[in-house]
C-alpha positions in Angstrom: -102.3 55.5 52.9 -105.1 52.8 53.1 -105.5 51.9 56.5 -104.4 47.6 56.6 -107.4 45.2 57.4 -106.6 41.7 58.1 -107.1 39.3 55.5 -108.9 36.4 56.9 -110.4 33.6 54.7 -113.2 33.5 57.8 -117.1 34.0 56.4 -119.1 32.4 53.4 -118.7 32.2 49.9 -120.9 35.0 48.2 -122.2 35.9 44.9 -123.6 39.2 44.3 -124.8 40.9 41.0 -123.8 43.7 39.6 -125.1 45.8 36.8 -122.9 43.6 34.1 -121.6 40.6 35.9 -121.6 38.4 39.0 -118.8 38.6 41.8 -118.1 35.6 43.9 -115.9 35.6 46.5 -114.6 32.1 48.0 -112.5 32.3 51.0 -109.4 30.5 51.0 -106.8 28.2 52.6 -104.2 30.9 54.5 -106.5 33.8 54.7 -107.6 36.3 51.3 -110.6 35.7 48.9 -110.7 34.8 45.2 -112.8 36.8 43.4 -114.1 35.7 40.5 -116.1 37.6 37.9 -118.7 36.0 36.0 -121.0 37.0 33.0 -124.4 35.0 32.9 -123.3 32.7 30.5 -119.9 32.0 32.7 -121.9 31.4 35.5 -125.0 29.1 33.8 -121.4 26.6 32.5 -120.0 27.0 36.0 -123.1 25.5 37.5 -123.3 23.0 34.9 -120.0 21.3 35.6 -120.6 21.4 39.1 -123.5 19.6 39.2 -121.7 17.0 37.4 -119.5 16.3 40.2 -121.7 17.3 43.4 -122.8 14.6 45.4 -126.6 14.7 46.9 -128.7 16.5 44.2 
């Protein structure tokens, strides 16, 4: 049996790249991550609706 680690939603969003796709994690409200997996193109319409709606840049 796995030993149990806590899931806390403590520590920073992250992307990393791996050999075929992108993996963000975003910590969340009550503890976990979502993961998300992302090809390149995913990621490039991703950034593009976001910077649609982010304030400063």
């Amino acid at each position: 049996m796995a030993a149990m680690k806590p899931r806390t939603g403590d520590g920073p969003m992250e992307v990393v790249r791996e050999p075929r796709k992108l993996v963000m994690r975003i910590p969340t409200d009550g503890g976990g991550r979502l993961v998300v997996e992302l090809n390149d193109d995913e990621a490039q319409a991703l950034k593009d609706a976001l910077s649609g709606v982010v304030k400063g840049n």
